[in-house]
C-alpha angles and dihedrals in degrees: 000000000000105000089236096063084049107122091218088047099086083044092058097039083058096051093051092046096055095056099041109023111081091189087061115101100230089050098109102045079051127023090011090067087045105263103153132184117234122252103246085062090058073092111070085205086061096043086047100051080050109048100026125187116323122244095238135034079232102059119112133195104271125178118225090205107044091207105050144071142293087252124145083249098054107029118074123161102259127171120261082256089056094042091051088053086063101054118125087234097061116109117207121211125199129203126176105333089328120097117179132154116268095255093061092041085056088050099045090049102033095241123136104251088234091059097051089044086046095056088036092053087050106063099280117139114237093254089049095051097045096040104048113095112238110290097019078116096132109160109356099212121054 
């Protein structure tokens, strides 16, 4: 099959262009922080023998370290659920010996994420905002 009819082909054209095109939109929140893609992937055939095929239509390039490159050793294929998890806005709670991202925090406890940031960002410590039902607001700040 030409490289170029390949279904991962346009995937692996838009990785390389965010990180070094600086016309491409997504260029400063890549290459422009300096996320790079390493040299032997400058070959589609070597991204792809790497890489191979992913599990789902749906999968997408995630990097296991945010900060560092599309390299064999830091890109796997993840879900968007995944993808979302490794985001440098997320901010990760921990309570007892768990530590999750707020977002799966709200979902294991049935709390909205805003409220548990919200009583994070006044003053609450991580085990009182993930641990207090719905309502039990009482003073906000603490």
């Amino acid at each position: 099959m030409e490289p170029k009819r390949h279904p991962l082909y346009l995937r692996w054209i838009k990785m390389r262009s965010r990180c070094n095109n600086p016309k491409d939109t997504k260029y400063p929140r890549y290459g422009g922080r300096g996320i790079t893609v390493c040299p032997q992937w400058s070959s589609f055939e070597v991204f792809l023998k790497d890489m191979g095929m992913p599990p789902t239509p749906d999968a997408t390039l995630d990097r296991v370290n945010n900060d560092g490159p599309y390299s064999p050793e830091n890109t796997k294929w993840s879900t968007v659920h995944e993808q979302n998890r490794n985001r440098r806005s997320n901010v990760w709670v921990t309570v007892g010996e768990e530590t999750m991202v707020i977002a799966d925090w709200a979902k294991q406890l049935g709390l909205p994420p805003c409220t548990i940031a919200a009583r994070i960002r006044h003053g609450w410590t991580p085990e009182e905002a993930c641990t207090r039902p719905r309502g039990e607001a009482g003073n906000w700040r603490k």
